[in-house]
Every structure is written in C-alpha cells, then in structure tokens.
N, C-alpha and C positions, 0 to 999 in steps of 0.2 A: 504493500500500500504506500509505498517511499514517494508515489506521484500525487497522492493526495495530502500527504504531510504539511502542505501550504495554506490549505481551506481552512478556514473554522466555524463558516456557513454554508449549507445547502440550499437551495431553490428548486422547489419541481416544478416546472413546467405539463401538469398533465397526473397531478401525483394521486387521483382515484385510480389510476390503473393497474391491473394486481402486481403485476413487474416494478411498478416504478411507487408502490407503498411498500413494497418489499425492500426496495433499496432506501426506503424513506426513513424506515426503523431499524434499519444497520446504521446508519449515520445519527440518529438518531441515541437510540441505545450504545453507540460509540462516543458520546460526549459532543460531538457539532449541535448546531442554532439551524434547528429544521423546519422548511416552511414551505408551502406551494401556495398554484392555481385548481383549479379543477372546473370543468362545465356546470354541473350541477353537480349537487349532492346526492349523499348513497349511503348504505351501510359502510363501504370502506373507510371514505371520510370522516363520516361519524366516529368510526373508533379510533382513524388516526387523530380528531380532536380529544379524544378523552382521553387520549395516550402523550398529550400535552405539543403534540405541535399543530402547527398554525394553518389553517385551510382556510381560502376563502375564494369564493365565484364571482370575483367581478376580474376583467379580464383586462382590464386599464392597469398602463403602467403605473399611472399616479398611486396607485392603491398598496404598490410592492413596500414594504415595512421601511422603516429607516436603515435596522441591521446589517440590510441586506440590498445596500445601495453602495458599496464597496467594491471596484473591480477585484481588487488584493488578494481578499481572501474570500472570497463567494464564487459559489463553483457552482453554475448552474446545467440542469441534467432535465431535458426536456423528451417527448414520445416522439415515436413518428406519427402518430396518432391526431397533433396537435398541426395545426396550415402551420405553415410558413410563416403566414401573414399576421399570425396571432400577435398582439399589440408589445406585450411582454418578452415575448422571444425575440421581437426586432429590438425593443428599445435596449436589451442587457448585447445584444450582438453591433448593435451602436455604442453604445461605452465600453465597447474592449474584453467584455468577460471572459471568463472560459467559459462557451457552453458548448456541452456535449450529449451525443445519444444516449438512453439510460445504457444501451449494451456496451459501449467503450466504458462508459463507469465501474460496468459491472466486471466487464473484464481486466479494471485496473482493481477493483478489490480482491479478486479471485486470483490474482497474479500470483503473488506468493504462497499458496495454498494447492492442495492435490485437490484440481478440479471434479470432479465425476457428474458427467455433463450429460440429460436427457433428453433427448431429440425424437420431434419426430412432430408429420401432420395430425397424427392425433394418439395419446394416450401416454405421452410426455408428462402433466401435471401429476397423474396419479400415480404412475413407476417412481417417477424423482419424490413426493410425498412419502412413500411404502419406503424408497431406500432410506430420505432422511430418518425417517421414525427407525428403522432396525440399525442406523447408527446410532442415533442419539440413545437407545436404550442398549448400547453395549460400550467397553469399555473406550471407542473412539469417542473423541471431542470435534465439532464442526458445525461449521454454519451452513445454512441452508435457507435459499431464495425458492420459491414456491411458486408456482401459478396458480396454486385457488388455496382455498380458507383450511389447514389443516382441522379436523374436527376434535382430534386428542390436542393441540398446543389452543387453537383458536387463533389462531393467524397462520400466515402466510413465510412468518420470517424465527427462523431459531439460530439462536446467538451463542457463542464462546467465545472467548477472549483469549483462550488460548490452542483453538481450533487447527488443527494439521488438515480436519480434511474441509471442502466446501463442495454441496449438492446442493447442484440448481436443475432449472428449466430450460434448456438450448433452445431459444424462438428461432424458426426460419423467417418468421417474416422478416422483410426488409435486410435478409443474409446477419440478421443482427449476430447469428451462432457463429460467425468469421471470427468476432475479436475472443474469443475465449481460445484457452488451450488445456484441453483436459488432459486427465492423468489417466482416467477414464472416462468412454461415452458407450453409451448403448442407444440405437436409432431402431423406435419402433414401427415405422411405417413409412413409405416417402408416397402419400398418392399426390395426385393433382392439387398444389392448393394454390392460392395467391396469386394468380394467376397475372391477375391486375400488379403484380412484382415481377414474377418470372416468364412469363409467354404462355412458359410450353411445360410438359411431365420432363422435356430433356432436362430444361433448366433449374427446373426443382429436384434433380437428379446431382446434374454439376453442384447444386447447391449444397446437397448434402454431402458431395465429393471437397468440396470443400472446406464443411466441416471438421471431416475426418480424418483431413491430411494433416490438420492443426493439433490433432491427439501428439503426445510430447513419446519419442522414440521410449520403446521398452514399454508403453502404455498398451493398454485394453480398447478392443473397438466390441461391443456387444450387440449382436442384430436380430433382430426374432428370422428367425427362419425363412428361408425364401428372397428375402430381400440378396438384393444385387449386392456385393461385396463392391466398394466406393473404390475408387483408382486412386494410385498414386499415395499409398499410406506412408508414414515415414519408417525406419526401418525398425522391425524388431514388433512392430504391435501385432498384437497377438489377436487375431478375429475370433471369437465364440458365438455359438447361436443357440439359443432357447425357444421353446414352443412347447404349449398344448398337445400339436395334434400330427405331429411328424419329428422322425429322427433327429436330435439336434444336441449342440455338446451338455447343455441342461433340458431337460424334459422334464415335465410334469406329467406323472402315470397314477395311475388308482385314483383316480377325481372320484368324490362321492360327495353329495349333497349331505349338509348337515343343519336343521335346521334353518338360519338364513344365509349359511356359507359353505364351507367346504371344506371336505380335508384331502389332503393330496400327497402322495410323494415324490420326491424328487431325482431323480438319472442324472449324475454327472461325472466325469473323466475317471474321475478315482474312486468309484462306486456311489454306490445307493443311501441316499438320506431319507429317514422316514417318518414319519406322522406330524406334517406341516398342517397347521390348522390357520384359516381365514374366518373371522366371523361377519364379512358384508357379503351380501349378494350379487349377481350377476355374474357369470361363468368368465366374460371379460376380465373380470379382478384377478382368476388366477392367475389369466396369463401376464397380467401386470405386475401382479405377486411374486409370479415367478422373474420376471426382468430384476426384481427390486434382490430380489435372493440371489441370482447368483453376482449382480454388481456388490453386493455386500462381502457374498464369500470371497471374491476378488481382493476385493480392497483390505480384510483381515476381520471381518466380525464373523465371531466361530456362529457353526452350526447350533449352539445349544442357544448361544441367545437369538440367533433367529426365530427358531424353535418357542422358545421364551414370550419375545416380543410379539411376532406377525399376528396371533389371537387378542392383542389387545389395540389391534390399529382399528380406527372405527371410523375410517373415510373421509370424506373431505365433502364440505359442501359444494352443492351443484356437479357430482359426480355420482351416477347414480345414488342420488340420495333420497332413501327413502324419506318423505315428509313427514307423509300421515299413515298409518294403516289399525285399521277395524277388523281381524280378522273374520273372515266368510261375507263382507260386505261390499267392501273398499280398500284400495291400494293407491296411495298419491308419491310418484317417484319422478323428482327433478332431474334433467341433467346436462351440462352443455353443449351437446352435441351441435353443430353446425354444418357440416361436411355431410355428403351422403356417407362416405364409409363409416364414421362417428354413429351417424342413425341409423345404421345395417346394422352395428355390433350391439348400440344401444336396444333398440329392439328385439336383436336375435336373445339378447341375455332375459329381456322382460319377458317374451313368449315363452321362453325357458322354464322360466321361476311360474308364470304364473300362463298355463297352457290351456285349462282351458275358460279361462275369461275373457270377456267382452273389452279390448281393449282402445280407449280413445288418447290418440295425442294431441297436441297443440303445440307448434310450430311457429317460432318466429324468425324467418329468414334473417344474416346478418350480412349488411354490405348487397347492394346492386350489382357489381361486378359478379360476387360470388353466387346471386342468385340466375344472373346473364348465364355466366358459363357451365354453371351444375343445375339447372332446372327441371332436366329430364333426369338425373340421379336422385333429385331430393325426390320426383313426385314416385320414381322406382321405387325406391326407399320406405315411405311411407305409405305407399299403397301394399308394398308386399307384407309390412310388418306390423297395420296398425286395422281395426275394422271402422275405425272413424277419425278424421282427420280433422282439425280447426286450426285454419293460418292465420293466424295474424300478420300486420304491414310488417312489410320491410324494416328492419333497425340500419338505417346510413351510416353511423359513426363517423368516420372522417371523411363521407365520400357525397356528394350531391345528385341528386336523379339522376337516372340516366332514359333517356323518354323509351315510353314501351316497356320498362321494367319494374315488376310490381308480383306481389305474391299471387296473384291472377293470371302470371304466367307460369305458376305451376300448378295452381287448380286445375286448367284448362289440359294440363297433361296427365292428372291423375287419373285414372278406369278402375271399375270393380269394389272402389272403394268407395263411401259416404265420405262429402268432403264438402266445407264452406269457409267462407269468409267471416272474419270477425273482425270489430272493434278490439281496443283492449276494456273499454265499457260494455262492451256487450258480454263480453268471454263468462264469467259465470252463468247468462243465463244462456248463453251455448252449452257450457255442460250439464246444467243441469236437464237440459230437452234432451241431451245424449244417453243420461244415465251411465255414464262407463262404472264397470266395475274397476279395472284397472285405469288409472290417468296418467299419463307421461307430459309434462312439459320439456319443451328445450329448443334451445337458441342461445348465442353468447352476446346477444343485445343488454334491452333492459328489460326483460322479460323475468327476470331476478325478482323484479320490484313486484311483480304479481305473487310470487309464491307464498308471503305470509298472510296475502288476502286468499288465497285459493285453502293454504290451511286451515284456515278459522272458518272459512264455508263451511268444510270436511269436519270441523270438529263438533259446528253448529248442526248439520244435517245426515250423517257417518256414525257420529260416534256414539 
C-alpha cells in the first residue's frame, strides 16, 4: 500500500456501489477521512452512514466538505458507472487531484498481499464470499472485498491489519480484472456479457486471457470444467479444474439433499475428502462451494476447518436468498440474476428444490444494451424455467434509451408461457392474481428496493 501512504482523505465518487463501499470501509476502518456522492439512497448508504462516514446526493461540486478540498492529500476513487460529465469528477480533475478507477485503487491495496482473485460472468460474488468465510474461520488472517452483502459478517468488506492473504471479486467489466495480480484466480464462467464493453464472446475471451496472464509465476489458475484454458499464462501456474458433473482435478460426488442443502464429497489429486456439508439451497451453491474449497485447500486452510466452517456459511443477500417461506404454502426467493445463463442456473436450482410447484418470476431487465443483445436468451430462459412470468421496465443505470428497447421486447418473444407487463406499482397486485406458490425475483437494478415490500405482503397474507 506504499502508493497510498500520501492520502489521509478518500472521496467516492459513486460510493453506493457494492465495489466501491467495499473499498469505502477499508479506508475507512484503516484510519483515513471517508466521504462520497451517490445518486440516490439505499440500504448501502444507509449503513455506510451509521458506520460514520459521510454520504450525500447532491451532485454539485459546491457541496464537496471543506476536508476534502485538498489536492495533497485526497485521493479521489470514482465508478465507471458514474458520466464523465458528472459535476464532481470534473471539478476535482480540474484542481489537479488524483483520481482514479475504484479497480487501480483496489489493485494498489491488494499489491502487497496474496491476491486470490474471482472471476467470472456470473457466480464470482458467491465463490469469493464461501472462500472468504472458510479463511476467515481458519487459522489464515485476510481481507476481503465482496460483491454482495455477506449474511454471516453483514457486509461486504472483512478486515485484518495484519492480513497475508486478500479475497476479492475480479469485475470484467470495463477489463477492471487487468490491474490486479493474483497469487491465485479461479474463473467460473466466460459467456457473452458487456457487450456494450467488449463487441464480441472473442473479446470477453481475450478478456479473460488477460486476466490470467496477470496471475504472479508459480501461482494457481482454477477453472470449472470445460472452460477454455486462457493463452499465454506466465510460467509455472498450475491450471486445476472443478465441477459437479464431469471429471475434473476437484469433483464433487455423492450430492445428496439434506434438508435445505446438501452434503457432498469431495475427489481431488491426493484422494478422497468426505462429508462436506452446505446448509443453503440451490444445487448451484455446491458447485460454488466447491470452487471456494478447493481455492482454500490451495492456499493452506486444512480440510478439517473446511469441514468445520462451510455448514455454518449462511449466504449472502440477493443470492439465492431465500426471503420468506410458509412451508406447504409459499416460497419467496430473491436473487441477482441478470444474464440468461445466471437465470438458467437460477431456475434450474428452484425447479430442483421445489419440483412440483406453481412457479412465478418477476424480472427486471438491467441496462438497454444488455436487454438489445440477450432478448431472445432472457425470454428462452424464463419461459423454459418459470410457469408465469412478470417484467418489469428496464433498470438504465448509467446508460440512456436506446429507441425500440424496452422489456416488450422480450415479452413479445416469450411462447408457452403466461407472461405481462408490470409497473413497479402495480407488481403486488400482479402477484397476487398469479397466486404463485413459489416466487423468484431478480434483476441487478433496483428491484432490491421491492423485496422488503414483497416480504411483508408474504408475511401479511402467507404466513
């Protein structure tokens, strides 16, 4: 961290977002004067204000704190999330600041540390979560940056001061996974995403090839099965692969349902480890489960605290998280799925658990580009895996219409299945003309901000 040793203020530019509150209470809980912007408010913000630093939603430079009108020492660390044009980020890029992406930050705090970096288009958050928790409950010491709400810490961000290792989240977007250099990576997926960044599947390919080349010689690359092994590694990294449901150097065998999880054992190099237990649901966790185990057994956390630990992980919100459930009534499970492949797996896992109910989703597209390019995947997706469907609008984030583009153009592509439009005012009384037995929400919008109303429906008329 010898690059930041000059700041004694932060600024976020954009700091509701899970990455860059992450980075807000490392600096934060390391002794710096921490403050942001943000659009609106959230639960995030909320707690980074009780957690004593400074948020606030007006987007004029006038409003920025006195503290923190210092070129010297104020390090400002803004999204890409956030225009260009946003008033704050020009005027501190007019007086000379430093400001930088949150991933050049992040990759100057992770510098001196054994990175163990999770990648992938979808199921990054939940692997990097599962391996932080079976470090932090063995005898390693490490930080770890998050992409969603750990449900055992209640945040996003876990601290040591005298930390050897650090487990994060590797974003592709915006190639932000270029500036890290891990000691280990595991990549669980490369499909089509970002497209509005990369073109093409090639270049979200090279993307990933690029990541992997940044693994430090004598380091770990770990890939679920199947995936293309990345060119150009540096010498000495050792490739491993894990999977569920085909031969690979870790496998998961004897899956068995146990109540709301699973127990499994584990095939690796040097024999057979046995009676791993998971207590969340969806058949997805194990194989996330399993990604988290064997980068753990890598890195030096023995088998018995794994063993120990993985039964007392209890998820993360907005990953399949179960909300509410009445058993033989109702089952209400959130989760961020955005991506068709995300809502293939999410679904295949819910059909799974809960086979033969009446199951309704609700959907809210994120980003115009990504609903342009994947419209005929989302309406595949949720026609194959859902018996009623309700979209909600578009969530744009940092992006502006795009004309012709609109959750209507995937209605009009769904078949076979019941499917409509909704307000977000209208949405409860869509479900309840639905009746679903099982409910799924998801979308990486703000569709967040419905779930503790859709709870208190469920509690008021469910339970």
């Amino acid at each position: 961290m010898a690059q930041l040793d000059k700041y004694k203020k932060v600024f976020f530019v954009g700091i509701g977002g899970i990455g860059m509150s992450a980075l807000a209470r490392f600096f934060h809980t390391s002794g710096y004067l921490v403050a942001g912007y943000d659009r609106v408010a959230g639960p995030v913000t909320e707690a980074l204000s009780r957690e004593g630093i400074l948020v606030f939603f007006d987007a004029s430079e006038q409003v920025i704190p006195a503290d923190f009108v210092s070129a010297e020492d104020t390090l400002v660390v803004y999204t890409p999330a956030v225009p260009e044009t946003q008033s704050q980020l020009v005027w501190f890029r007019k007086e000379g600041f430093d400001v930088f992406k949150r991933s050049r930050v992040l990759g100057m705090v992770t510098e001196s540390l054994n990175a163990v970096c999770v990648a992938g288009t979808h199921g990054k958050t939940t692997v990097s979560t599962i391996t932080a928790f079976l470090f932090h409950n063995s005898s390693l010491k490490i930080n770890a940056f998050l992409g969603g709400i750990s449900k055992n810490f209640g945040t996003n961000f876990i601290g040591s001061k005298d930390a050897d290792f650090v487990v994060l989240e590797a974003d592709e977007f915006d190639r932000s996974f270029w500036q890290l250099t891990p000691y280990a990576a595991l990549i669980t997926s490369m499909d089509a995403d970002h497209l509005d960044i990369y073109g093409s599947i090639d270049e979200v390919k090279a993307g990933f090839d690029g990541f992997a080349q940044r693994i430090k010689s004598n380091g770990w690359l770990v890939l679920k099965a199947g995936l293309p092994v990345p060119e150009g590694l540096a010498d000495n990294v050792e490739v491993i692969s894990y999977s569920i449901t085909r031969d690979a150097s870790y496998q998961a065998i004897n899956i068995k349902e146990e109540g709301d999880g699973f127990t499994f054992d584990v095939e690796t190099p040097s024999g057979r480890l046995n009676n791993f237990r998971l207590t969340i649901p969806g058949l997805i966790n194990v194989e996330n489960a399993l990604g988290a185990i064997t980068l753990s057994l890598l890195c030096g956390v023995t088998e018995d605290e794994i063993r120990k630990g993985l039964p007392q992980f209890s998820g993360i919100a907005r990953r399949f998280d179960v909300v509410f459930r009445n058993a033989g009534r109702f089952v209400y499970i959130d989760d961020y799925a955005h991506h068709p492949e995300e809502i293939r797996a999410t679904l295949k896992s819910v059909r799974s658990a809960y086979p033969q109910c009446r199951i309704t989703g609700v959907f809210q597209p994120h980003l115009y580009s990504r609903t342009r390019d994947f419209a005929d995947g989302f309406a595949e997706t949720l026609a194959g895996g859902l018996d009623d469907v309700i979209l909600l609008p578009v969530y744009p984030a940092r992006e502006e219409p795009i004309p012709g583009i609109s959750s209507e153009l995937i209605l009009e592509k769904i078949s076979g299945t019941k499917v409509c439009l909704s307000s977000k005012e209208d949405l409860l009384e869509n479900i309840e003309r639905l009746n679903p037995e099982v409910l799924v929400t998801m979308g990486a919008g703000d569709i967040d901000r419905l779930v503790p109303v859709i709870r208190k429906w469920a509690e008021e008329t469910k339970g």
